[in-house]
C-alpha positions as CSV (number, residue, x, y, z in Angstrom):
1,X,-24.7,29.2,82.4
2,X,-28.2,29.1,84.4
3,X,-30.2,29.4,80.9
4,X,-28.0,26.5,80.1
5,X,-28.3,24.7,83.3
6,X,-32.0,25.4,82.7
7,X,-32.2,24.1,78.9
8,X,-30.6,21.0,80.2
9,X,-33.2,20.4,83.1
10,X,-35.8,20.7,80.5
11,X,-34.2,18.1,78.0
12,X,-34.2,15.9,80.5
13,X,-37.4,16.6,82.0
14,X,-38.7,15.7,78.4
15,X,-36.5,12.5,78.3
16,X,-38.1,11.1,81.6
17,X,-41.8,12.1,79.9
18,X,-40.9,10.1,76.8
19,X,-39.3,6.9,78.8
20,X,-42.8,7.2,81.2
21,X,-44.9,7.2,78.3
22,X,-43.1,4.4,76.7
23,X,-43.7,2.4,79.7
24,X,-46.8,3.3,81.0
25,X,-48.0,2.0,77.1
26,X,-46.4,-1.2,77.2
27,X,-47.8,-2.0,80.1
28,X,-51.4,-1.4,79.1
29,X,-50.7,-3.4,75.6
30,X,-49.2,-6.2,77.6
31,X,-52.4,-6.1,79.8
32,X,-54.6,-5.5,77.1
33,X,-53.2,-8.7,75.2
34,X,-53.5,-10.9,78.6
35,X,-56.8,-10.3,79.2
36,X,-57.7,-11.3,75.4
37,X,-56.0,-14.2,76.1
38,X,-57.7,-14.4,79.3
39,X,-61.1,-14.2,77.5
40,X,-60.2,-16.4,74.9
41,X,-59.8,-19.4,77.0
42,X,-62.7,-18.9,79.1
């Protein structure tokens, strides 16, 4: 039951990487597309 306990951390572990990553890059598109705009109208 620990290996299993163990496997689930991981799975999880992974999960939290993957929702991270998914945020952490929408944020720099979002910021990467304001400042265009940003620079566009200056």
């Amino acid at each position: 039951m620990k290996h299993f306990d163990w496997l689930k951390h991981e799975v999880t572990n992974k999960n939290e990487v993957k929702k991270y990553y998914l945020f952490s890059s929408s944020i720099s598109f979002s910021f990467r597309s304001y400042s265009a705009s940003s620079a566009s109208i200056f």
